[in-house]
N, C-alpha and C positions, 0 to 999 in steps of 0.2 A: 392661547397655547394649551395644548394637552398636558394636565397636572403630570402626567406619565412622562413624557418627554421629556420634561425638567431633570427628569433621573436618570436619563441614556445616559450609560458612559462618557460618551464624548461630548456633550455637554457638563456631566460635573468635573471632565477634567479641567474644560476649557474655563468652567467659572471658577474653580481654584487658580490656574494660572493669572485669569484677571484679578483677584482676587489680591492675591500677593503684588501684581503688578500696581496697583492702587496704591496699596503702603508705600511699598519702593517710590511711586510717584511724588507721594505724599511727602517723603523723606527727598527724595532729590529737590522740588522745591523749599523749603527751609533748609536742606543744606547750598540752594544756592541764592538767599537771603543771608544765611552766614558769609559765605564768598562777598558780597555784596557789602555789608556792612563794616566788614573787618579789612576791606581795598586793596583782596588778593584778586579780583579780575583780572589784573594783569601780573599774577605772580607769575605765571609760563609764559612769559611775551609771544610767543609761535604759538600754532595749534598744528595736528591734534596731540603731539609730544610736548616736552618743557623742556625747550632748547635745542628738540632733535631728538630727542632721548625719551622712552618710555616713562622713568621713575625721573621725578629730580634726586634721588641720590646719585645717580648717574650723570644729572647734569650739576654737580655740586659744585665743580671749577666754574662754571660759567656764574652761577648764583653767587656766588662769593668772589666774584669781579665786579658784575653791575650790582652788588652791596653798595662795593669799596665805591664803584664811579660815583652810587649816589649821595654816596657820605652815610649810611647806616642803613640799618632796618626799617628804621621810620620811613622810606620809600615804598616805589609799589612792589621793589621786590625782595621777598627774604625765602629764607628755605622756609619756615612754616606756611606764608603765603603762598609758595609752590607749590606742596600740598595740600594744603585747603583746596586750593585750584584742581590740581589732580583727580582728587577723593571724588568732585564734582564729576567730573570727566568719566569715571571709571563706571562710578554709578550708572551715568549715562547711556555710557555704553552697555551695560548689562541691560539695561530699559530697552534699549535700541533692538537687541537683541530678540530680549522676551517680545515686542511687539512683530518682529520679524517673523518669527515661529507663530505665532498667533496668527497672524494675516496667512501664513501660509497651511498653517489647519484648518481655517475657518473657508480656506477654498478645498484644501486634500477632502475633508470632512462636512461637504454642506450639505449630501443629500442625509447625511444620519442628525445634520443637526439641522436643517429642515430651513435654513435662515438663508439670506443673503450674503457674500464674502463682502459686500463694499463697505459695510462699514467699519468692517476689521481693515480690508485696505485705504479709506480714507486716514484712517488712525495711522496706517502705516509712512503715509504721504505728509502729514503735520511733522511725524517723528523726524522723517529728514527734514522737512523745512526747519523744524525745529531744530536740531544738528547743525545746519548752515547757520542761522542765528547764533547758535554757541559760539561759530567760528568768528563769524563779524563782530561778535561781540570782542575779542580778542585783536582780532585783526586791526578795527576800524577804532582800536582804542576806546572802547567804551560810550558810544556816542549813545547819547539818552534814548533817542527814537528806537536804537538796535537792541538794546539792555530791557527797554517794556516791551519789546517785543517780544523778546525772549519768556519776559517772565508772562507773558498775554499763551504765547506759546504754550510754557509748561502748564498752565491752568487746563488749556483748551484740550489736550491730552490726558491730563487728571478728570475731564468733565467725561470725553470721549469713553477711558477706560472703564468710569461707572458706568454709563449707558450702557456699555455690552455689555458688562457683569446683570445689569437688571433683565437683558436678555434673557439670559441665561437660566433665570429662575422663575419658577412656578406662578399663575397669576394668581394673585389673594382672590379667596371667596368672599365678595363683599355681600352682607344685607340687603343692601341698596347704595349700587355703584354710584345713583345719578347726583348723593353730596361731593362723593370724591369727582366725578367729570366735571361739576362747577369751578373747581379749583384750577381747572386752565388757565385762565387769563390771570388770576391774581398768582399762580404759580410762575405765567411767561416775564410778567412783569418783577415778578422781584428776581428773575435769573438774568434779565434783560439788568437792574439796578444792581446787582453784585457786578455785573462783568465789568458795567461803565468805572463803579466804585474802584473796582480791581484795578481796572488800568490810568486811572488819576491816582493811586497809591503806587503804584510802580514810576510813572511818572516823578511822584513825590520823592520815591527814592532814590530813582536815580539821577535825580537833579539834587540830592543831598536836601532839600526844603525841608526835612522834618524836623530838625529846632527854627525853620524860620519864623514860628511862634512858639512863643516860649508858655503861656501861661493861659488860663485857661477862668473860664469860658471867653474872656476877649482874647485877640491877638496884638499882641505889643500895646497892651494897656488901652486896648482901641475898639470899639467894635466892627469897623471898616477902617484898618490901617491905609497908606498909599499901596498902588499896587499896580503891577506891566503886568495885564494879560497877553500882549502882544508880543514880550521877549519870551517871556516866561512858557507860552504855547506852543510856540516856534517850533517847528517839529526836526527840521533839518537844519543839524548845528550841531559844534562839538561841543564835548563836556564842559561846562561852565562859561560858554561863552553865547552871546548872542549869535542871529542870523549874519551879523553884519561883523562878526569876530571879534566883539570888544565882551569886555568880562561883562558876565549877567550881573546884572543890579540886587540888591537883595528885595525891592519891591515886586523883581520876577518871579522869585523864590517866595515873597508873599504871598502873592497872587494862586501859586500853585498852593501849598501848604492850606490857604482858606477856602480853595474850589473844595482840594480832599475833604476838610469838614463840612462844608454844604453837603458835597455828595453823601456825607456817612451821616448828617439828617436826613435825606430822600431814602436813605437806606430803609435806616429804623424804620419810616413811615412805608414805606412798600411793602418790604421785608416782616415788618409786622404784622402788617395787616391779611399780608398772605400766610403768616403762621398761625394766626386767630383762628382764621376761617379754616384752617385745614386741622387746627386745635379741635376745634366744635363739629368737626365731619367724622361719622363714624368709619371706622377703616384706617386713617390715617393720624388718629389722633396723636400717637406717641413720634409720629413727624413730625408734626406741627410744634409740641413740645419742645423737641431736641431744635427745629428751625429756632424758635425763639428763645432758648439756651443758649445756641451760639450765638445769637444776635447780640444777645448781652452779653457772653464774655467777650466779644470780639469788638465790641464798645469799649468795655472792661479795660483792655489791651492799649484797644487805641489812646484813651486817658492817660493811662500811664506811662504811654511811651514818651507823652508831653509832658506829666508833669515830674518824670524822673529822669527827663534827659535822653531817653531813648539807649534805657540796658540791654544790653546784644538779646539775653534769653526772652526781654518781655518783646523787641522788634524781630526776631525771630518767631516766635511764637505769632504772633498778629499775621506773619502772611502764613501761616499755617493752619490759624483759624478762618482767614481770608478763603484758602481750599475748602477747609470745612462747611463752610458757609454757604459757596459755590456750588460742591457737590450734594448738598441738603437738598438746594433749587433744585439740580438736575433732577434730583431722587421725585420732587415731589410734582418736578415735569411729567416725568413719564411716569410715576402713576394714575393722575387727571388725564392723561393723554390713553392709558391703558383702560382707564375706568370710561373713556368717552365713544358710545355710539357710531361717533364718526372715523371713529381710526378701527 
């Protein structure tokens, strides 16, 4: 790209609006790990209202019946659960929004910004599927498969919105591109290892499995406790129950909970060693850094969510450094992919 170009108008308006779209992102996924963890999913039983009604203040009679049916708060539904739920939604929809207008500049606006519209409108195509997810996720009662989707979803739009932001901007004058172009593969594979990571911790979550080891470095005082891969994978099945509708076992719950830490060893060792390498490459160094920064605090996170019982702010925080993590790979995608001969 022409360093000039970077600075058309309608390219830095467009990279401020991704820009902020990222944060928002950023922020809708940990606030929809707080919805998640605190078993307001289903505070607005209906979608895209709570109860029919825009606000739950408005749906306050209905909330304050299915209290009383269920004998208290401690159920799925309370007025703060409602809005938790809500806040998620609202956000949502602004996100919806902003990515609407985007896709629709990136087509008004493509001969000044010199790119293609598809990948502003495939972005646009994830946001609704992603949108229907939100709803099946309410709808369909929470089913695991539709809830990791969801959160497979908001990543894949988080990963999406940095890549057009890197669009957007100038290409670094390297030295010598040809350290940064080596960092292809070792960059594909650790975004390839964050994603699989990502979605065996979603899984994890929404099968509840994160105390089903309590203690650490074994599980359940084991270092191969018993364990159903076979309930426990099962992809099509309601919450807490097997394929066949009998309650999940807690060795299914094992199962899952010790794959997440397998995967978050393959992590470190991928992840690392693509942050080394891209450590020691001139042009990218202070990536490389910050990749293997979050590596560690995102380890950090993961420890402590086991060994303190899994507190809302350190299990929030972890799928947020999980983003973080994600969007590092992407970053250091498309710089090896920008620095390489072949593209």
């Amino acid at each position: 790209m022409d360093r000039s170009l970077a600075h058309h108008p309608a390219r830095r308006l467009l990279r401020r609006v991704l820009g902020f779209s990222i944060v928002l992102t950023l922020c809708l996924i940990m606030m929809g790990a707080w919805v998640r963890l605190t078993d307001a999913g289903l505070g607005c039983p209906d979608w895209p209202g709570c109860y029919g009604h825009v606000t739950p203040t408005r749906a306050a009679d209905k909330i304050a019946a299915a209290v009383a049916e269920q004998g208290g708060e401690h159920g799925p539904v309370s007025m703060g659960k409602a809005w938790r739920e809500m806040l998620h939604r609202y956000v949502a929809i602004l996100l919806g929004a902003i990515v609407l207008a985007v896709a629709a500049y990136s087509v008004w606006r493509r001969r000044e910004l010199r790119q293609s519209p598809l990948p502003a409108l495939l972005l646009l195509a994830v946001v609704i599927l992603q949108g229907l997810f939100g709803k099946w996720t309410v709808t369909l009662l929470l089913k695991p498969a539709i809830v990791t989707g969801h959160l497979i979803g908001g990543m894949l739009v988080f990963s999406l919105l940095i890549w057009l932001w890197l669009r957007q901007r100038p290409v670094p004058s390297y030295i010598d591109p040809e350290p940064v172009a080596a960092l292809r593969l070792p960059a594909l594979l650790a975004l390839i290892a964050v994603a699989v990571q990502i979605a065996l911790g979603g899984w994890v979550s929404t099968n509840y499995a994160a105390l089903a080891c309590t203690d650490l470095p074994t599980c359940q005082g084991r270092w191969w406790p018993q364990v159903n891969f076979a309930d426990g994978f099962h992809v099509v099945r309601e919450l807490g129950r097997t394929g066949d509708g009998e309650f999940l076992p807690m060795q299914a719950l094992t199962a899952i909970h010790l794959t997440h830490r397998i995967g978050a060893v393959m992590v470190a060792l991928v992840v690392g060693w693509a942050g080394w390498r891209a450590w020691r490459s001139p042009g990218v160094r202070g990536l490389g850094a910050l990749l293997l920064g979050m590596l560690a605090v995102q380890w950090s996170l993961g420890l402590a969510n086991v060994a303190f019982s899994l507190p809302l702010p350190v299990a929030v925080a972890h799928n947020g450094g999980a983003a973080l993590l994600l969007g590092l790979t992407v970053v250091l995608n498309f710089r090896s992919r920008q620095a390489s001969p072949l593209v």
